[in-house]
N, C-alpha and C positions, 0 to 999 in steps of 0.2 A: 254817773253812769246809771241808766234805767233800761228799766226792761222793757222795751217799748211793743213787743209783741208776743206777752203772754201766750195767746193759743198755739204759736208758733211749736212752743215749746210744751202744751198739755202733757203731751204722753209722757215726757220727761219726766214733768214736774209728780204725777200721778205714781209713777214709779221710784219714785223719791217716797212718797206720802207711803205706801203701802211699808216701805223701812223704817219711817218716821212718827212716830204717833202725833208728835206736837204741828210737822206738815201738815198732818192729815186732816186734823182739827182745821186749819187754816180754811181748806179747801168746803167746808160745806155744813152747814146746820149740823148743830151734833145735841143727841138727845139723850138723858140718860137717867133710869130709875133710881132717885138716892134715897127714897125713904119707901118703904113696904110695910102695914100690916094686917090681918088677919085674924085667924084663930089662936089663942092661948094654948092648944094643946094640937101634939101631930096629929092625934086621930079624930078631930071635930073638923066640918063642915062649918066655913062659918057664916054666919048670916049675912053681914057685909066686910067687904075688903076695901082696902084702899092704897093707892101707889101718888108718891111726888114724884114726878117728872122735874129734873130741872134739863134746861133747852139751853146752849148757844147761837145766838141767832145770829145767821150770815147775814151783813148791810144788802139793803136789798129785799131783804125778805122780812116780815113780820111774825109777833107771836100768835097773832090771829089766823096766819098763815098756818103757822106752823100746830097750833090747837086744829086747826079744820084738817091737818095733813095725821094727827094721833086720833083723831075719831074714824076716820073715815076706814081704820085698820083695827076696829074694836066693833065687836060684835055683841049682840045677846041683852043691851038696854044699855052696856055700861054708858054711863056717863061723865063726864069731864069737863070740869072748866077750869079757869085761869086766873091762878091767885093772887098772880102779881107777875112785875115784870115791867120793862121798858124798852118800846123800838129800839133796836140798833141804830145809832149814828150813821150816815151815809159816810163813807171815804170819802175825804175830803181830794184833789187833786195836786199831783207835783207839780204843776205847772203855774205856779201862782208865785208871786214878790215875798208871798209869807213862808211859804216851805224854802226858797231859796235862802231865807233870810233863818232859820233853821239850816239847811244844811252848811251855808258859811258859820254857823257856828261851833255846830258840830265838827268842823276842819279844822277850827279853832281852838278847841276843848280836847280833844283826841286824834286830830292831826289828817295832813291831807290824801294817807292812804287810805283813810276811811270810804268805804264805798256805800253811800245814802240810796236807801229807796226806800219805800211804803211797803208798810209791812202790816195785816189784821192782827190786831192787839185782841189775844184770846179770853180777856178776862174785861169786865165793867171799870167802869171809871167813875169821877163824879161831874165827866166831858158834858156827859149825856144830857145832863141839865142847864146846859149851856147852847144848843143846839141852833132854840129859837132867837139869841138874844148874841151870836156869834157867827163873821163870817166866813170863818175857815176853825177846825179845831183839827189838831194833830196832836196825838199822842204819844210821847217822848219823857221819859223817866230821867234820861241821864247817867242810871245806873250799869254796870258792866256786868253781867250777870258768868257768872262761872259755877264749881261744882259746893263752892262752898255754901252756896243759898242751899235752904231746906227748900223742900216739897211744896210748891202751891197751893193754900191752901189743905195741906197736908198736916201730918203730926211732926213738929219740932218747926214750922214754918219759921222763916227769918229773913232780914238783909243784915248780911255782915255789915260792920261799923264801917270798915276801910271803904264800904263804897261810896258811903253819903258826900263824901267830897267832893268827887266828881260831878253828882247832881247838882250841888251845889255852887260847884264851879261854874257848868252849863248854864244854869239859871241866871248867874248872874253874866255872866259875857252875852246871854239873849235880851237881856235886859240893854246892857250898854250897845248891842250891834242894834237893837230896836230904835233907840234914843241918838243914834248916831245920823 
């Protein structure tokens, strides 16, 4: 089953995101100050300041994009550029032998109730380097995610033990429905 006509369904989807933080991230470039500093003391002026931005880039959109879209809202000389970073991945399509060949295995590994569609994976991968030298990449871990995971990226980060199986399972029945 797919959702074959997202806008239909916008305002919905928006009004989900506004309850969701992790929707919401889905839906659109997300920017965000993670390193700041400044002056040594509260009461100095300081001579020069500096902020890291890190950016999630929606497919579609670039960091070029998105550095010309933080200047353009900064005034007074400051200046900005770009440290690093790598194009987003375009989405690749459901409609292809290779996602199909993925989600029969997915039925296979966790069963036919499972309801497959594409989903923006909010975090980098090592896909991305694969991009020009691959002709479909889909991003699929395997793992079942519940409350027992720590934090992304966060303090205490983890994948519980019990779940490595599973991927591993996946992996390997993708292997054999491939070779099939």
């Amino acid at each position: 089953m797919y959702i074959s006509d997202p806008d239909r369904y916008w305002d919905e989807v928006c009004e989900l995101a506004r309850q969701d933080a992790r929707l919401d991230a889905l839906l659109h470039t997300t920017i965000c100050v993670t390193m700041a500093q400044g002056a040594q003391q509260p009461n100095v002026i300081p001579a020069h300041v500096s902020a890291t931005i890190s950016a999630r880039v929606l497919p579609g959109e670039t960091g070029d994009e998105i550095l010309a879209y933080i200047q353009q809202h900064l005034t007074g000389g400051i200046q900005v550029r770009r440290v690093s970073g790598i194009d987003p991945v375009n989405a690749d399509t459901p409609d292809s032998e290779e996602f199909r060949l993925i989600e029969q295995t997915i039925h296979d590994v966790y069963g036919d109730d499972v309801i497959v569609m594409p989903e923006l994976m909010l975090f980098a991968t090592d896909s991305r380097y694969y991009k020009d030298i691959a002709r479909h990449i889909f991003l699929f871990s395997g793992y079942e995610q519940d409350d027992t995971w720590g934090p992304m990226h966060g303090v205490n980060e983890r994948i519980p033990a019990a779940t490595l199986p599973g991927s591993r399972n996946f992996f390997r029945r993708l292997m054999e429905n491939y070779n099939a």
